[in-house]
N, C-alpha and C positions, 0 to 999 in steps of 0.2 A: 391498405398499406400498413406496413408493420409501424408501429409505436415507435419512437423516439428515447429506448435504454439508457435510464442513470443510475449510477451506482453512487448511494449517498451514505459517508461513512462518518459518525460521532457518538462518541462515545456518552452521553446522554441521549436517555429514550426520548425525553421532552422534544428535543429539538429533532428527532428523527420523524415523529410525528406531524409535528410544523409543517416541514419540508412535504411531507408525504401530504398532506391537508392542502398544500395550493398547489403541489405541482402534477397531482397525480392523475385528476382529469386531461392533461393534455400529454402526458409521458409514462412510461412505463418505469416503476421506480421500483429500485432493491433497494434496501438498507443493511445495516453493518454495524454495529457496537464496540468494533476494534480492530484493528491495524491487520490484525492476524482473520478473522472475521471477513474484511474487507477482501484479503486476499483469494479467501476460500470463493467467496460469492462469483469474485470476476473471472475465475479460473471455470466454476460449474457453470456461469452462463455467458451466453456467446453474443455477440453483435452489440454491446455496451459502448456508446458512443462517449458518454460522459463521466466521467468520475472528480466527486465532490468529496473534499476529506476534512478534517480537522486536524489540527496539527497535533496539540499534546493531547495526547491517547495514553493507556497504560501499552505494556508490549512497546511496539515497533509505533514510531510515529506515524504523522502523515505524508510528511516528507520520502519516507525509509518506505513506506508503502506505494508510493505514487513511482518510487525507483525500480521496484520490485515489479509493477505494473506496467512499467514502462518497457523491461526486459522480457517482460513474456509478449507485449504485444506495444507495439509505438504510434499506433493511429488512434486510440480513445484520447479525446483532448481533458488537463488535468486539471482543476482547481483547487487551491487550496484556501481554507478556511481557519483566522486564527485569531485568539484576541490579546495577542503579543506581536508588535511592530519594530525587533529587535533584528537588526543588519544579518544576524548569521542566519538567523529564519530563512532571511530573506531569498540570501545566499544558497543555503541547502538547498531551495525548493527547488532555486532558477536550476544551479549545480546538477542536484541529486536525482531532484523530481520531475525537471523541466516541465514547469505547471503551464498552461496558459493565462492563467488569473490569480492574481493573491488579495484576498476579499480580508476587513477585519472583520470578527464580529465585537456586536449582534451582527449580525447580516441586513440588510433591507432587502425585503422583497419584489420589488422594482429592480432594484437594482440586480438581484441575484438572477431574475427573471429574463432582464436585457444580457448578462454575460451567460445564462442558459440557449439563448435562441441565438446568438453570436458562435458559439461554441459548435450547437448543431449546424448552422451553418459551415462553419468550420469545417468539421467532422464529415460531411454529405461530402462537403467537395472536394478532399482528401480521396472517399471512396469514390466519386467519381474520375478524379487524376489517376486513380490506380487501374481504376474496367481501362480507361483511352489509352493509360500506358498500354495494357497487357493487350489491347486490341492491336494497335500501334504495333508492337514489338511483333505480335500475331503475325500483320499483313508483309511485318520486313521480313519475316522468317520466309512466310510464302515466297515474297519478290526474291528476297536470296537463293531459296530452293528454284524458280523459275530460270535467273538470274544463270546459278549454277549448271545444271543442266542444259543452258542452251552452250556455256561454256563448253563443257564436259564435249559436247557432240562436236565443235569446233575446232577443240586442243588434241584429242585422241589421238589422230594419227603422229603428233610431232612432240608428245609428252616424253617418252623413252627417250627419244633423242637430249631435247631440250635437259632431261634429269641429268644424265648421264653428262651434258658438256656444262650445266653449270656446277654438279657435283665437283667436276675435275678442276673449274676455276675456284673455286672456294675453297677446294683442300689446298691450291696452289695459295691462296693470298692466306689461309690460316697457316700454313706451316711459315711461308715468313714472318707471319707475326709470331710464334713462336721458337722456333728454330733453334736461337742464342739460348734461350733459356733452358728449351729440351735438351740441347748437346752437353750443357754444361753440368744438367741435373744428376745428381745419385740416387733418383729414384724412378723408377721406371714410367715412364709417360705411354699412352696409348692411344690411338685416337682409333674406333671402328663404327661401322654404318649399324644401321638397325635390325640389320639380320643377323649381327655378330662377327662380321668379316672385317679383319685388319685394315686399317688405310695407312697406317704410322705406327712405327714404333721408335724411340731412340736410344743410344746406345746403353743405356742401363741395362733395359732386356740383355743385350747381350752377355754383359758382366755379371748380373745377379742369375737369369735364368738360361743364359748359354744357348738360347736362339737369336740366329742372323736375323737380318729385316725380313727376309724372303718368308722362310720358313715359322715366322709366327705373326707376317699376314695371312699367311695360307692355313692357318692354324685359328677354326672360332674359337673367339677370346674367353666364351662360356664355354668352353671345351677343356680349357687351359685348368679352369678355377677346379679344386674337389667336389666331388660327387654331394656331402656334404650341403655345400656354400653354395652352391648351383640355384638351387629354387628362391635363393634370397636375392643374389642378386639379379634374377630373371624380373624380380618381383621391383627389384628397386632399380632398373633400366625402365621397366614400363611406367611406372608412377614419373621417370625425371622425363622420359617423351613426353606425356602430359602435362606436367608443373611446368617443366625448368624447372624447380627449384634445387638446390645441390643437394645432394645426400650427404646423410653422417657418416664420418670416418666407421667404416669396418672391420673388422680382422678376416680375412679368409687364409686360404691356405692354395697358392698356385704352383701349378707343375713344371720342374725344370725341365731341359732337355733330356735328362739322365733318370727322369721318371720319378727322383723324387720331389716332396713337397716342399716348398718355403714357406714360411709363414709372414703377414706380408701385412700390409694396414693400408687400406683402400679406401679411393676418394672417388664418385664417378660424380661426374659433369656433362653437362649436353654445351654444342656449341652450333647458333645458329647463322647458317651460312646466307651468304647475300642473296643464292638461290631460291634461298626460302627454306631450305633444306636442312633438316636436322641431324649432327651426328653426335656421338656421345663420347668422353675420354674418360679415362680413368687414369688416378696418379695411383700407384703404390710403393709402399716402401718397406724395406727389410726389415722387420722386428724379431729376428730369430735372436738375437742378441739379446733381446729386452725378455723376451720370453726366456731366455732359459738364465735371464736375472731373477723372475718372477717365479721362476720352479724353487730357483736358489733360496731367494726370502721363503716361499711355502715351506720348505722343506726348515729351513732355520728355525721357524715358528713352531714348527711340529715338534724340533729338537727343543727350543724351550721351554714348550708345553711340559713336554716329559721331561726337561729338568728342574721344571715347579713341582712337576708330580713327582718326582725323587726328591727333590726338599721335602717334601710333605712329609712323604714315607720315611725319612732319615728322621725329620725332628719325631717322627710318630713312637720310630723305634727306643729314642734315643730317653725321649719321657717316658717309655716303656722301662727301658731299663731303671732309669733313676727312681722310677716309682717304684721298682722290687726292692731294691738296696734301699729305699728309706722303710718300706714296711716291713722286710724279715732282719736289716743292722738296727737301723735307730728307733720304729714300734718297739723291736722284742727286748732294745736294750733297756727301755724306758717301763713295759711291761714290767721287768723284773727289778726294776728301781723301786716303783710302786710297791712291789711284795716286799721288799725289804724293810722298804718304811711302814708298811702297815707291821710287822714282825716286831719293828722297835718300837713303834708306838705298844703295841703290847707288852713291849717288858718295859716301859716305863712305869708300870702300875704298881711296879714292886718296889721306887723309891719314895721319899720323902714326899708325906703330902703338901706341903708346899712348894715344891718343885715342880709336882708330877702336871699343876695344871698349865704352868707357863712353856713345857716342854709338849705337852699333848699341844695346846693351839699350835706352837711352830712348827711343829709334825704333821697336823693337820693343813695347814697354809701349804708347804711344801707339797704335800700329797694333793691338791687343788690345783696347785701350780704343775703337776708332772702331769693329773687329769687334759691341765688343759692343751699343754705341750703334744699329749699325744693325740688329740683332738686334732692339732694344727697339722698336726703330721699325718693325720689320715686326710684330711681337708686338700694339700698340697698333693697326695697320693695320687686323689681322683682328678687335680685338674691336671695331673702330669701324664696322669695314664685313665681312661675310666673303663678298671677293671670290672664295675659294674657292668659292662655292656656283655662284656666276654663271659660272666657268671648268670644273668639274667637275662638279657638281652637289653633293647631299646626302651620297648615301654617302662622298664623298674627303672630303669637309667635316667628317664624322662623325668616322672616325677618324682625321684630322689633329688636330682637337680634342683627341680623348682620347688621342694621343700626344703632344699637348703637354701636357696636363695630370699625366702618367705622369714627365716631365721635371724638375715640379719641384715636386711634390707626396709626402709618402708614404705615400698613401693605396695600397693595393689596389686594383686593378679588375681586374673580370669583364665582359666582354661578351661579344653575343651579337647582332652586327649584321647581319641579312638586307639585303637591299637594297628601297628603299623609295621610290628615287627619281623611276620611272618612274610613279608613281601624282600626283605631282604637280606644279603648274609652280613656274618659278622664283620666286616671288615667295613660295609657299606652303612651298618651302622655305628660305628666309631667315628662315621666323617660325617652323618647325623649328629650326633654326639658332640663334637668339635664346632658345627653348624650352630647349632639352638644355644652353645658357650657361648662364642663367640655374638651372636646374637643378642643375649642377655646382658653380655658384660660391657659392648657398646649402649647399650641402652642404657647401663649403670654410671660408665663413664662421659657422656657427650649431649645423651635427650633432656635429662632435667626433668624424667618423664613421672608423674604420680600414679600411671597404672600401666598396664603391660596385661595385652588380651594372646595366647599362645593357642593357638587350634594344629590338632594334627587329624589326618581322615584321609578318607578315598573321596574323591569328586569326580564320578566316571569310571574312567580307565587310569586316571593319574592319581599319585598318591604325594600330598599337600602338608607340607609342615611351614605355618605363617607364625610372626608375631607382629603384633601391632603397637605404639605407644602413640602417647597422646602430648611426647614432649616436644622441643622445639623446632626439631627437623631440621632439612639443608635442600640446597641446590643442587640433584641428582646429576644434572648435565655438568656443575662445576665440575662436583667430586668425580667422574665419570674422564672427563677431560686432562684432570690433572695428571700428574705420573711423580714418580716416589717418594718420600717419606709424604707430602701433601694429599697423597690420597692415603696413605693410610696400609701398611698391610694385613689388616685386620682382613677387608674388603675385596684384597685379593688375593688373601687364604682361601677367604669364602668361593671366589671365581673359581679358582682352579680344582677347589674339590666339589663344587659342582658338574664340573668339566669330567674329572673324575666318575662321577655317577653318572654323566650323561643325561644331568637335567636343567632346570631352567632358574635362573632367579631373578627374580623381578625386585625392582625395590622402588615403591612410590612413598615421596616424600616433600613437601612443600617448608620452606621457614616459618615457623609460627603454626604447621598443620598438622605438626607427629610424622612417626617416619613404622610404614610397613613394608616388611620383608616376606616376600614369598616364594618358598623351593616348590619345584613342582617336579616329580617323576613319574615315568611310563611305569605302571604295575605290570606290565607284559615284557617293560623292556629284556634287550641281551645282555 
């Protein structure tokens, strides 16, 4: 006779040893070091009657283990072992773990010994309730089969009949129970047998799909539906003869009399009749209206789309423009300021040496001051247009950027720039470009962040421009929920010219956890 399986789980070996040391001669005992352990053990070995646990374990308790145990199999009877006598303990175990025993420790061995042989007892006679049920259940199956079959030989001749006249009573006492309601409804009601032949219809059918009663009883209702919608609801007729249970609202598309389609939102139901007899309905109702609301919105969306991406391209244009007029009006005007002043500062060396030195510093200040003037004005150039991209491309553009931002910033940065440029044209990098700004200058303005990690590369087939910071971050579902000035249109600059490129951005971010941004595009894309 096989052994008597206990699964004994504490997370000290000491006491795993104990256990193993008195009970082992008369049971077959596994042990477990932890919740998780515990769990592996009763899953790889089969026919364990008992399971013994301790309560606080690292990982998963004993409770959390005994519930876990519980759902993969409910016949091993549960003990738990603890040396805290605290009400929620208690609670969890009854609750979580449905123990049969809650022991403190230490344990006594006596004791532990008496709720082991209790247990197995238990246990044996659980598994023999379960052989007499499934014997039990066995012999009705037979007797039903028996049962059956003498039926069968008895009813045969008078079954057709009998179907047929109490089919016809039942549709008589369901159409009065329905009747007021069908006549009154605007949505087409139908009741057919399980071959798919009409037995009702009411007058909706007539008004929405322009067939009389006659002609779309005589009409199978799977007939009616499109070629399409056919296999699905073949599929959800058979499952509700089965269940009963109602099906989910649908969309199909059924055929008028004039051959075209309506589009329509269907409900099927079974209804069982006092004959014993099952037939099925189905409500539907006209959504051609709603649908070609929902074309309406799509198409609206699609129009806004593109007139985010026309904003884009206008302010794109429009800092195009204002960057030329300040570098060939106000650089070249400034350029030639400078030579001027350096010209006078030379012919100041021909007055009075007392003069000449309090005139050269203010000449000099000045000529510092138009240096840095035109500094600012190439600075304002590139975030208004970054001609850079159009002359070099992406990569110079890149890290021009993040050495200027290294300038006068004191943030940290780590990069890690592959070259990326040859994957796209100019135009796709400009909205790169506006990307990785825009990226920076939220990090400058909102994270509070002391480093900033930039990686650009190929990963696969896709081609990956991330930045990462390590500053205060947000609530990504807030910001995401919100809509106008509260979310920001930094964020949905960034959405739409993503949109634009055809690729993805993700942005993980926690309060307190730093926030990373990552664009991802297809290097094959069209």
């Amino acid at each position: 006779m096989q052994a008597f399986k206990i699964l004994f789980v504490d997370d000290e070996e000491i006491n795993l040893l104990n256990f193993r040391m008195i009970f082992q001669d008369r049971y077959e005992i596994i042990t477990a070091l932890s919740g998780e352990d515990g769990l592996r053990c009763f899953q790889e070995n089969s026919d364990i009657g008992l399971v013994i646990s301790d309560q606080r374990m690292p990982g998963i308790s004993g409770t959390e283990m005994l519930s876990k145990i519980y759902d993969i199999d409910p016949d091993p009877i549960r003990v738990l072992l603890t040396a805290y006598s605290q009400i929620e303990d208690i609670m969890d175990a009854i609750n979580l773990g449905r123990i049969y025993q809650y022991i403190l420790k230490p344990w006594d061995a006596n004791e532990l010994n008496r709720v082991i042989d209790r247990a197995k007892d238990l246990y044996q006679l659980k598994k023999e309730n379960v052989s007499l049920t499934e014997e039990l259940a066995e012999k009705n199956r037979h007797l039903e089969l028996t049962n059956q079959k003498l039926l069968n030989a008895n009813m045969e001749l008078e079954r057709d009949v009998r179907r047929r006249k109490a089919l016809q009573e039942s549709l008589i006492e369901s159409e009065e129970r329905f009747r007021k309601f069908t006549q009154a409804s605007q949505d087409t009601i139908v009741l057919f047998d399980t071959s798919g032949k009409g037995l009702y219809t009411n007058p909706a059918v007539k008004t929405l799909l322009g067939y009389n009663d006659k002609e779309f009883m005589n009409k199978s209702i799977i007939g009616a539906i499109h070629p399409d919608d056919r296999r699905a609801v073949r599929k959800e007729i058979t499952r509700l003869l089965t269940t009963n249970v109602p099906s989910q609202v649908r969309e199909v598309k059924i055929q008028k009399k004039n051959k075209e389609y309506l589009d329509m939102e269907m409900n099927l139901f079974c209804i069982d009749l006092s004959s014993g007899e099952r037939i099925v309905g189905s409500i539907a109702r006209d959504i051609s209206d709603r649908k070609i609301a929902e074309e309406q919105l799509r198409l609206s969306e699609e129009r806004l789309g593109d007139l985010s991406a026309m904003l884009i391209t206008a302010q794109d244009d429009e800092r195009r423009r204002i960057s030329m007029e300040l570098h060939d009006e106000f650089g070249q005007s400034l350029a030639a300021l400078k030579m001027q002043l350096r010209a006078l500062e030379n012919k100041m060396y021909s007055y009075e040496e007392s003069q000449k030195e309090e005139i050269l510093d203010e000449l000099r200040e000045l000529r510092q001051y138009v240096n840095m003037q035109i500094e600012n004005v190439r600075n304002l150039s590139r975030e208004l247009w970054p001609m850079m991209v159009d002359h070099l491309g992406i990569d110079a553009a890149f890290n021009n950027m993040i050495s200027s931002f290294l300038g006068y910033s004191d943030i940290e940065v780590t990069m890690k720039l592959e070259p990326i440029g040859e994957f796209f044209a100019v135009e796709e990098q400009r909205h790169l470009y506006r990307l990785l700004q825009e990226s920076i200058n939220n990090v400058m303005k909102h994270a509070e962040a002391k480093h900033i990690q930039i990686v650009t590369g190929q990963v696969g087939d896709d081609i990956v421009l991330a930045v990462h910071d390590n500053g205060r971050g947000f609530d990504v579902d807030a910001v995401s929920k919100s809509t106008g000035k509260t979310r920001g249109i930094g964020l949905q600059a960034m959405t739409e010219r993503m949109k634009l490129l055809n690729g993805k951005m993700e942005i993980n971010s926690k309060p307190a956890m730093g926030t990373s941004i990552i664009f991802t595009l297809d290097s094959e894309r069209n």
